[in-house]
C-alpha positions in Angstrom: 0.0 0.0 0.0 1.0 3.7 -0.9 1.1 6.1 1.9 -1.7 8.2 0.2 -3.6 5.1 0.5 -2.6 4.2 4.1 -3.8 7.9 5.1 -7.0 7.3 3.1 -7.8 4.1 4.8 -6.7 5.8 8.2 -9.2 8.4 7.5 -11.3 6.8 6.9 -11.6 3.7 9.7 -11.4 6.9 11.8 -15.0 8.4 10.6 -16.6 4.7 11.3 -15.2 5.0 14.9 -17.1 8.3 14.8 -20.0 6.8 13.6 -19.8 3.8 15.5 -19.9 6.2 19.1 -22.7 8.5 17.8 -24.2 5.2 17.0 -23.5 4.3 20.9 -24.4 7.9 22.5 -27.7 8.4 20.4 -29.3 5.0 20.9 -27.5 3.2 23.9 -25.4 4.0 26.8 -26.7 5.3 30.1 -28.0 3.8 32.9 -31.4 2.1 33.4 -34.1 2.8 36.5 -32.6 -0.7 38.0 -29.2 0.6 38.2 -27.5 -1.0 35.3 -25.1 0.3 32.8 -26.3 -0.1 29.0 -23.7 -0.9 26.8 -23.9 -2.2 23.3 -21.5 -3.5 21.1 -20.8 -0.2 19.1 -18.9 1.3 22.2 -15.8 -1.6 21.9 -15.8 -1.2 18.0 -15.4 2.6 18.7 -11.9 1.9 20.4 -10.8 -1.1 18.4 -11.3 1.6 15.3 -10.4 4.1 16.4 -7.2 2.1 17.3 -6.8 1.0 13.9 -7.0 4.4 12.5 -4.4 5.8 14.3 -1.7 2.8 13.7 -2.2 3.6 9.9 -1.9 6.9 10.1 1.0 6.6 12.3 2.4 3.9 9.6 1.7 6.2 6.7 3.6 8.9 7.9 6.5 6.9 9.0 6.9 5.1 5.9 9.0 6.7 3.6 7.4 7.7 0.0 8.1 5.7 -3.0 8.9 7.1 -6.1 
């Protein structure tokens, strides 16, 4: 992969993580009347892309461009 393409891919993992916590703020989360945290599984996504986006962005700009 080219760096232009690492960034794009970084990019764009990094607007599903976005969309993957609005997705987790605007229909789960909080807490219920009995005292009891809802999660769903959008929140661990979030971090697990949001984790992937930055490693390829970091890669992509460590990686050295090729002629």
């Amino acid at each position: 992969m080219t760096n232009s393409r690492l960034r794009i891919a970084g990019i764009i993992v990094l607007v599903l993580a976005g969309l993957s916590w609005l997705a987790e703020t605007t229909f789960y989360g909080g807490i219920d009347p009995n005292a009891v945290l809802q999660e769903s599984f959008f929140l661990p996504l979030t971090f697990i892309l949001a984790a992937i986006g930055i490693v390829l962005l970091g890669i992509s700009l460590v990686l050295k461009p090729r002629p």
